[in-house]
C-alpha positions in Angstrom: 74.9 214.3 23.3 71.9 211.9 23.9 73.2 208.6 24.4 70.3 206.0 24.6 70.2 202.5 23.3 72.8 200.6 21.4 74.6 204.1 20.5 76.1 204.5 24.2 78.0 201.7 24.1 79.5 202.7 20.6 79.9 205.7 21.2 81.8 205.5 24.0 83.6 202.8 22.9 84.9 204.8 19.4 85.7 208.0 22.7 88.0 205.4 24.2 89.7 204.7 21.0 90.2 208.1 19.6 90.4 210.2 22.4 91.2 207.7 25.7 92.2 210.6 27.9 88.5 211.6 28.0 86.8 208.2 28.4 86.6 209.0 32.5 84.9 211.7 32.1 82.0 210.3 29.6 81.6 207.3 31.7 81.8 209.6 34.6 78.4 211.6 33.0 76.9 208.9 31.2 77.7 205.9 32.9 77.4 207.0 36.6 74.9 209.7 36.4 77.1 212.5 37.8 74.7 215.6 36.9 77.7 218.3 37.6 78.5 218.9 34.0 75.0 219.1 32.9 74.4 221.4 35.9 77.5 223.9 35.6 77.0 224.1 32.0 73.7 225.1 32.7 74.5 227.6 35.2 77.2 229.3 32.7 74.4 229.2 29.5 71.6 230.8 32.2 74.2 233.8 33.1 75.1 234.4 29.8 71.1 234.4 28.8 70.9 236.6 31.5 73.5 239.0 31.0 72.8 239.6 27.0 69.1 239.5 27.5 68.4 236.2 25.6 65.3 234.0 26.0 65.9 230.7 26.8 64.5 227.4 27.7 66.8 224.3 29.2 66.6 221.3 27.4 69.3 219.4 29.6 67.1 218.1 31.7 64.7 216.3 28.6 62.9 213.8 31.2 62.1 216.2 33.8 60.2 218.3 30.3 58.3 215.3 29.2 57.2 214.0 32.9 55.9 218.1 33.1 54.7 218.0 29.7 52.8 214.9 30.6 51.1 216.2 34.2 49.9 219.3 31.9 46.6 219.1 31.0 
């Protein structure tokens, strides 16, 4: 999920509604920063890529592709 804007806080808000018992988590990855779950679930999508020969390219990471895309030239 890309939270950005006006939709984070709604979103988030409608999480700790429906589902409180994950609200620590989401604010945990998208109102701290923690990178963990991006980065394990990463690591687990690159192994399976690896393992059934699949190409791949990470999209997790969308600002560090536009800042590279951007110093292309």
């Amino acid at each position: 999920m890309n939270l950005r804007g006006d939709y984070k806080t709604k979103i988030l808000s409608y999480i700790q509604g429906i589902y409180p018992n994950l609200i620590n988590e989401y604010n945990d990855i998208y109102i701290k920063g923690n990178k963990k779950y991006w980065n394990d679930l990463s690591e687990e999508i690159k192994e399976y890529c690896e393992i059934n020969n699949i190409k791949y390219i990470d999209y997790f990471y969308h600002e560090k592709l536009v800042e590279n895309k951007k110093n292309v030239k």
